[in-house]
C-alpha positions as a printed Julia matrix, in Angstrom:
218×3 Matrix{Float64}:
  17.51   48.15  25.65
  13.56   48.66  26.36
  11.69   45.18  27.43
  10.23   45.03  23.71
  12.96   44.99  22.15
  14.54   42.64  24.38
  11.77   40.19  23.61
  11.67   40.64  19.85
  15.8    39.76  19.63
  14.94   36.41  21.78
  12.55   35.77  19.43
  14.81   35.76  16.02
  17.26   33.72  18.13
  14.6    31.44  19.23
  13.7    31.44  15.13
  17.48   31.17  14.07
  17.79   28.17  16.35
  14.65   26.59  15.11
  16.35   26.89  11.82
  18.71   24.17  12.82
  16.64   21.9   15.52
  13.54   21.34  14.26
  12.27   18.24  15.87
  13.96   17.8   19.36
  13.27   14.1   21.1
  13.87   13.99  24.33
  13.06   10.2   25.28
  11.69    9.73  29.06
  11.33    6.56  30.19
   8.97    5.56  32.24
   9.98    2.31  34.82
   6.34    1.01  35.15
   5.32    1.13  31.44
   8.32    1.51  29.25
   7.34    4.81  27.88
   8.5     7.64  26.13
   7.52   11.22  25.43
   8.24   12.64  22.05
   8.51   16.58  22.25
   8.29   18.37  19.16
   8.83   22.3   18.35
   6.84   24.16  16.31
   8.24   27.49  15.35
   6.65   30.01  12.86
   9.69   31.79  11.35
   7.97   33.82   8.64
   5.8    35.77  11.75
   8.44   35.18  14.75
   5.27   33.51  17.38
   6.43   31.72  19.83
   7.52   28.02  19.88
   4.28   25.94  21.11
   5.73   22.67  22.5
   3.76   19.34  21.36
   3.61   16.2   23.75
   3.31   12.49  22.15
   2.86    9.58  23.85
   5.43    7.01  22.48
   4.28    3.27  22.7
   6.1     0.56  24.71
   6.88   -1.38  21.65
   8.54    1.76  20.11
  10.36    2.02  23.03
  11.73   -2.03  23.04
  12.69   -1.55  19.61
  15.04    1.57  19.69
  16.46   -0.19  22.5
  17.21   -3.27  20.6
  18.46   -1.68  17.58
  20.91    0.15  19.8
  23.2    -2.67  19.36
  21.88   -4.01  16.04
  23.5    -1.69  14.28
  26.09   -3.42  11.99
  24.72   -5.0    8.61
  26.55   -8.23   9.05
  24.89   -8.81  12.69
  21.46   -7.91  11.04
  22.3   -10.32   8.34
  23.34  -13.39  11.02
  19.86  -12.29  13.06
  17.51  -12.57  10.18
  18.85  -16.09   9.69
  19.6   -17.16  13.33
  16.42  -15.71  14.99
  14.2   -17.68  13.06
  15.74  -20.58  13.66
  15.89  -19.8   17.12
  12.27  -19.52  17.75
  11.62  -22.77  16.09
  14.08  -24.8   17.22
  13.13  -23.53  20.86
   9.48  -24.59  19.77
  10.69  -27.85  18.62
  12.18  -28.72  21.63
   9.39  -27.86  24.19
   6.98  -29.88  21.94
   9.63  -32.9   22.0
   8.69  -32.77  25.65
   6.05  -35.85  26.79
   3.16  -34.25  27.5
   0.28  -36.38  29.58
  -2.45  -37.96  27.38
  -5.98  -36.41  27.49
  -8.88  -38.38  26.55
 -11.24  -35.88  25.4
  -8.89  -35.04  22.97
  -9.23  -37.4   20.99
  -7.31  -37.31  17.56
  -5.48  -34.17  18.5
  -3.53  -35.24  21.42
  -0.12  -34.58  19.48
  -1.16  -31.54  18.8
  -1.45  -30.1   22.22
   1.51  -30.12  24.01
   4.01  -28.19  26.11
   4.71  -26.15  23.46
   0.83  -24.8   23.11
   1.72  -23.03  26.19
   4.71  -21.32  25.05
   2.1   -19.98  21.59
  -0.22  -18.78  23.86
   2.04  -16.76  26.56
   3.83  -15.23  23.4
   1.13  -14.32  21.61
  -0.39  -12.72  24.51
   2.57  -10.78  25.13
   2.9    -9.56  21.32
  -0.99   -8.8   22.02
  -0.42   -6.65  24.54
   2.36   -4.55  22.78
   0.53   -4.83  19.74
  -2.54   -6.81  18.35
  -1.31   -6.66  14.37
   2.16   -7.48  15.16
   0.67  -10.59  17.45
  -1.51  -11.73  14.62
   1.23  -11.92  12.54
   3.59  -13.51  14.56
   0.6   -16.55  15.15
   0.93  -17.31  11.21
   4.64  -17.56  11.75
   4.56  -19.75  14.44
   1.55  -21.5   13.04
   4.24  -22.13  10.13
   6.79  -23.26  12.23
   4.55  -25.78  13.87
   3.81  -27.35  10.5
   7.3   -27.46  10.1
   7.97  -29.33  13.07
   4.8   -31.95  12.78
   6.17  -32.63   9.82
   9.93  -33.69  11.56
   7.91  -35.49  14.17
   6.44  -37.66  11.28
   9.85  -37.88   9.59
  10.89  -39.08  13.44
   8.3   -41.88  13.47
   9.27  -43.41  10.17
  13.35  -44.19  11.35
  14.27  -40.36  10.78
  16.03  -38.68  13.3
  14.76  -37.85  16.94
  12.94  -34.1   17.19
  14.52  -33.03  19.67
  17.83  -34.02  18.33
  17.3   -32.12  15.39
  16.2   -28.71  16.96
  18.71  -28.55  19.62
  21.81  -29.06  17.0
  19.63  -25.93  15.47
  19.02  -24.37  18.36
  22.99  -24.54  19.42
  24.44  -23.7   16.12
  21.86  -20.37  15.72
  22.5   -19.1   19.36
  26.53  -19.52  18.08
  25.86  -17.23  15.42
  24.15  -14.87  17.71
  26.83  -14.32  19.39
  29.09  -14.45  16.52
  27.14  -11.76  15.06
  27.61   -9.57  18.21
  31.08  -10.17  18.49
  31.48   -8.02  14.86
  28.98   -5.74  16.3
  31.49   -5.34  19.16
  27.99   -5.06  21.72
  26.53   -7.58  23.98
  22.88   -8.78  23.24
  20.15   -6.82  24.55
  18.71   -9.67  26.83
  21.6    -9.4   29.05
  20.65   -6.2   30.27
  16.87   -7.48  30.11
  15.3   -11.17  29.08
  12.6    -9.88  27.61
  14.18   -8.63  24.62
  14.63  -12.42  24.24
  11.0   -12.23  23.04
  11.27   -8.41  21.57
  13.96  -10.32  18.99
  11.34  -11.88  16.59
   8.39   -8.8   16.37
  11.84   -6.29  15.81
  12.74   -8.65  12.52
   8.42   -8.89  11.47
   7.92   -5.03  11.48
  10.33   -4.36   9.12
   8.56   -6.75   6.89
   5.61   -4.57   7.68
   6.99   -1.37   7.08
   8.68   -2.72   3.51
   4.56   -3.0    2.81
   3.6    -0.12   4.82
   1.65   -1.97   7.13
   0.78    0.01  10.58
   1.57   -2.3   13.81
């Protein structure tokens, strides 16, 4: 068989093949930045070219959350996570602003308001920031909600209701029990015992699926 003809019978298999892989992902992770590279292949079948072979960049946040879903599969786990991860993150908030926090004179009127717990908004937010700004902003109304929520059981604390921080950790107990309740049915450990910070990756994998419902780019 001459050389041409050898080359235009590896091209209609290359073609045939194409016919059946299209896209081909082959994730590479990268230690330092938690990166992957998306490879695609392009294949004209109609004039038998050759394949050209694309390279995209996929972001760290992509990355966290295939990870996460890997063993957030089952609907009844989902189902326990969209109720128990909430409650989670403000019970968790709750309880770090049920922690004294020194008074400060210059501020005034909002000394209640800054506490522990500011610290734990900020370093969050900053992280969501950094893996990305929409889903960050986002994430500051929800917490901004959740603080309202909890001023409001500091109040109800203050007029013979029951302590804070009594309150959020019965929350904060009975939510990480149906965590793990939830992954029991899934029949997979959670994701932050192979790495914590998917303690924080939790939250931002529940809000971009309320972005995507309104097609909202993160």
């Amino acid at each position: 068989m001459s050389l041409r003809a050898r080359n235009e019978r590896g091209n209609r298999e290359l073609c045939m093949t194409a016919l059946y892989i299209r896209d081909c992902f082959v994730p590479r992770s990268n230690d330092k930045k938690g990166e992957a590279i998306l490879f695609i292949y392009k294949v004209n079948t109609k004039s038998n070219k050759s394949s050209t072979l694309t390279e995209v960049e996929k972001r760290p946040v992509d990355v966290y959350f295939d990870k996460y879903a890997e063993s957030h599969q089952n609907p009844t786990n989902k189902t326990i996570h969209w109720i128990c991860v909430p409650l989670i993150v403000f019970s968790l908030l709750g309880l770090v602003w049920a922690i004294p926090f020194p008074h400060i004179g210059f501020l005034g009127q909002y000394n209640g308001f800054f506490n522990w717990a500011s610290f734990l908004i900020a370093f969050s937010v900053y992280y969501y920031y950094k893996l990305s700004p929409v889903l960050s902003y986002f994430m500051f109304v929800v917490v901004f909600a959740f603080s309202y929520g909890i001023i409001q059981l500091d109040a109800w604390q203050k007029t013979g209701g029951p302590a804070l921080w009594l309150v959020c950790l019965i929350i904060f107990v009975a939510s990480w029990a149906g965590q793990f309740i939830g992954h029991k049915i899934e029949g997979k450990k959670p994701s932050f015992l192979d790495d914590l910070k998917f303690l924080l990756i939790g939250p931002i994998w529940l809000l971009h699926f309320i972005l995507q419902k309104f097609s909202i780019k993160y």
